[in-house]
Backbone bond lengths (Angstrom), bond angles and torsions (degrees), N, CA, C in turn:
res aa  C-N    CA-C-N  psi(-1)  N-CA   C-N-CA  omega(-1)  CA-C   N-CA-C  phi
1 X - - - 1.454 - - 1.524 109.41 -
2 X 1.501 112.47 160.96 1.270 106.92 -162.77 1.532 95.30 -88.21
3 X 1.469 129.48 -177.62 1.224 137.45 169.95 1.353 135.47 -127.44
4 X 1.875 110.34 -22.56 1.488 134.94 167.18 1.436 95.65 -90.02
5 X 1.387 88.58 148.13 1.924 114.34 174.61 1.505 90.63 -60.91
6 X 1.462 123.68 -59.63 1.669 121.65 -168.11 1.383 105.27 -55.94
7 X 1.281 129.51 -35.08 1.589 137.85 171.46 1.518 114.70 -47.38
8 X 1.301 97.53 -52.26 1.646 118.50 -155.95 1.923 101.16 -75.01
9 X 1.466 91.83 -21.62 2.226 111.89 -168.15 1.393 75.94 -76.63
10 X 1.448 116.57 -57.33 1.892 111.73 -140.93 1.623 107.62 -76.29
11 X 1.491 105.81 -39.69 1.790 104.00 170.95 1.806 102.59 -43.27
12 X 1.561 99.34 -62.06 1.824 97.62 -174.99 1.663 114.26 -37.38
13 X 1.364 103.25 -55.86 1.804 101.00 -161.49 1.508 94.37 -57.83
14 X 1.345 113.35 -40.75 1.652 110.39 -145.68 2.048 86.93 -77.95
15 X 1.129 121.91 -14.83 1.952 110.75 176.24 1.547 80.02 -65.20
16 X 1.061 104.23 -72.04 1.896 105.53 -149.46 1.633 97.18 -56.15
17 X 0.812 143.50 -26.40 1.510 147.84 -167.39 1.471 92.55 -64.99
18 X 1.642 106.81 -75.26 1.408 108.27 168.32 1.428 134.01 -34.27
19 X 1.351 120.41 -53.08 1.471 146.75 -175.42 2.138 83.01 -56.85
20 X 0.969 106.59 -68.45 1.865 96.12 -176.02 0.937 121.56 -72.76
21 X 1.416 135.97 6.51 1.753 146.42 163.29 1.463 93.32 -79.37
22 X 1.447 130.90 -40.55 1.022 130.57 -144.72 1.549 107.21 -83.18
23 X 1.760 108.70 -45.65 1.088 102.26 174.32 1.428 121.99 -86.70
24 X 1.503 111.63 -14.73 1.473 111.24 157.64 1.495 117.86 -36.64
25 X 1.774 117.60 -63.76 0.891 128.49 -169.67 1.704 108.03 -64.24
26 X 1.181 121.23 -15.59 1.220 100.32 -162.95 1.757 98.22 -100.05
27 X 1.610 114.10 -24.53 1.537 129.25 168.78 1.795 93.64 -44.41
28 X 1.256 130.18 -59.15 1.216 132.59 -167.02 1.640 109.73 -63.98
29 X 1.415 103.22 -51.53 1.760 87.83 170.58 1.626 113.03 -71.05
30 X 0.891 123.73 -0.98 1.341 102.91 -166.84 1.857 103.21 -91.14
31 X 1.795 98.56 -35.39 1.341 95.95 161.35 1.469 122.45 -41.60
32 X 1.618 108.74 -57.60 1.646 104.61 -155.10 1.582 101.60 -56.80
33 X 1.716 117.40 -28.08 1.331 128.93 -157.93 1.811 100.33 -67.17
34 X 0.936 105.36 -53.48 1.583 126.05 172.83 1.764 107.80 -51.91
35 X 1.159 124.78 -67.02 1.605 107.97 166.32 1.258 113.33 -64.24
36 X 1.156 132.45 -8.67 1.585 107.82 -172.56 1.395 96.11 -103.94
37 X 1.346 143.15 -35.84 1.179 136.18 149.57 2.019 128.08 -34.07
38 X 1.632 101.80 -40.04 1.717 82.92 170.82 1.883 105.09 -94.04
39 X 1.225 105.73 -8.94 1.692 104.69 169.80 1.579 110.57 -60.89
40 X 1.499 119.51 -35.81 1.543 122.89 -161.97 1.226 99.42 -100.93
41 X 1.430 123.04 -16.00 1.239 109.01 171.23 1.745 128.30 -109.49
42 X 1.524 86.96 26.86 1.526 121.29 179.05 1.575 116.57 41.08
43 X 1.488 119.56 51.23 1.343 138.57 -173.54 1.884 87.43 -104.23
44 X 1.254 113.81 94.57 1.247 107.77 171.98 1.713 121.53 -77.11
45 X 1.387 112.29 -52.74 1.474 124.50 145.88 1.681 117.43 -12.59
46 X 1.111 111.93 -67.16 1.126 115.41 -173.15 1.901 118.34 -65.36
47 X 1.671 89.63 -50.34 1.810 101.52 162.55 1.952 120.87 -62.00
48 X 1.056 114.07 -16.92 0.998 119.46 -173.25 1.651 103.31 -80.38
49 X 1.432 119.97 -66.19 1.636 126.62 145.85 1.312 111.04 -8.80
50 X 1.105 111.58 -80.81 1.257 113.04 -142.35 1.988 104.95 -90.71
51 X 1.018 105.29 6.80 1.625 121.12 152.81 1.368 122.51 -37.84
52 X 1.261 112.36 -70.20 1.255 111.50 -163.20 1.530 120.09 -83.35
53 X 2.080 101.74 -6.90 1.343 92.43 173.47 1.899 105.19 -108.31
54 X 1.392 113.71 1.69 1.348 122.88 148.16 1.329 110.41 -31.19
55 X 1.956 116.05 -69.40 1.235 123.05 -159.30 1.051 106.25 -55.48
56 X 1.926 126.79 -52.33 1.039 151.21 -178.80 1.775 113.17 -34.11
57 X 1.269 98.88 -52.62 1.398 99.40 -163.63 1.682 103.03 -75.95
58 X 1.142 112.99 -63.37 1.562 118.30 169.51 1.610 121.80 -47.76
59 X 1.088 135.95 -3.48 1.221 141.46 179.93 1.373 100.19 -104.50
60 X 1.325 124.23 -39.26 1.716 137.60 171.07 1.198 89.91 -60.32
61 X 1.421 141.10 -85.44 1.162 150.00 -164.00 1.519 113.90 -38.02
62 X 1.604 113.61 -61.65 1.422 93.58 154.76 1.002 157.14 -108.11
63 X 1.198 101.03 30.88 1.967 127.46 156.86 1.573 89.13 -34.87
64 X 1.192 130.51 -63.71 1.439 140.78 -101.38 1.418 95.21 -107.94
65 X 1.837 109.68 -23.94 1.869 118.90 -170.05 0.892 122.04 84.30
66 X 1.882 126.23 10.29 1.294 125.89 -179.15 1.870 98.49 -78.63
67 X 1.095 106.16 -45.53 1.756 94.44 176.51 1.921 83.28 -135.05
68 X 1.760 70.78 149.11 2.050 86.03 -179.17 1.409 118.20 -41.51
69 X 1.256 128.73 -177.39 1.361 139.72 -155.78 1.825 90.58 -112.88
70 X 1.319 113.07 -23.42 1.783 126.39 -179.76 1.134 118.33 -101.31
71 X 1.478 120.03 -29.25 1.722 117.14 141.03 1.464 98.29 -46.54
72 X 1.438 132.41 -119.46 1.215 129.43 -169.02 1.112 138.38 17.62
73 X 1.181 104.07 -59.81 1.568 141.10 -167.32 2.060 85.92 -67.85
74 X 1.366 102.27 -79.00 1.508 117.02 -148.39 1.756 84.25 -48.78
75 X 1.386 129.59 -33.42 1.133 114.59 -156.83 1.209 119.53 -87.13
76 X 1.455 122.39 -19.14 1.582 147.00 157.51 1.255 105.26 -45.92
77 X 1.701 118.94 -56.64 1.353 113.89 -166.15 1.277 99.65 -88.36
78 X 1.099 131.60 -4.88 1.499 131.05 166.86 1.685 117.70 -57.04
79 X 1.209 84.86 -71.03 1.973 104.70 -176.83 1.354 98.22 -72.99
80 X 1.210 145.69 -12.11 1.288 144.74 158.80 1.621 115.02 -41.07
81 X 1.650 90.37 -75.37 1.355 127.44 -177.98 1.959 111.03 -50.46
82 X 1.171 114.51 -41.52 1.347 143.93 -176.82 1.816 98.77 -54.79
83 X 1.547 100.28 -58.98 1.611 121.35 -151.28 1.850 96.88 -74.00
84 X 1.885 97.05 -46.74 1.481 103.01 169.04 1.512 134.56 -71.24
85 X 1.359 98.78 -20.62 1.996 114.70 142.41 1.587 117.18 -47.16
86 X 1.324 107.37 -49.88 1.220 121.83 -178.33 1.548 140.03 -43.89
87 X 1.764 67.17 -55.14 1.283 83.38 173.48 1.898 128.67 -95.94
88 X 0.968 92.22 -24.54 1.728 100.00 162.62 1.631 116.51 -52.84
89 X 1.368 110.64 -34.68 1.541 124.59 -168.95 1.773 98.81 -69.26
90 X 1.053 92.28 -36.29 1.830 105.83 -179.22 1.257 131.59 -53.52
């Protein structure tokens, strides 16, 4: 346990610090979960939509340093790349 008042402040911020990484992090999977679900279920329409606020959310997300700025990235051009597979197949 801590023993300084400044000790006792910094344990506090750093729960709640955590506690909003957490749902950051979990806002971010839930995105990837959400495109890869209308990608697999070959709803291109729907992946196409929801693209640009894909980028949106994951670029917010790692503004912030909860996951790298090159995670993000690789996964944008991933499901990008995927959707434009997609759609060629069509």
């Amino acid at each position: 346990m801590p023993n300084t008042i400044s000790s006792i402040r910094r344990v506090r911020k750093t729960e709640i610090q955590a506690s909003v990484n957490r749902i950051r992090k979990s806002k971010y999977k839930s995105a990837v979960k959400e495109m890869a679900g209308y990608i697999s279920a070959g709803k291109l329409k729907e992946a196409k939509a929801f693209l640009p606020k894909f980028h949106s959310r994951l670029m917010k997300i790692a503004k912030t340093g909860v996951v790298p700025r090159e995670t993000a990235s690789r996964k944008i051009s991933r499901f990008t790349k995927r959707i434009q597979n997609l759609k060629n197949t069509k």
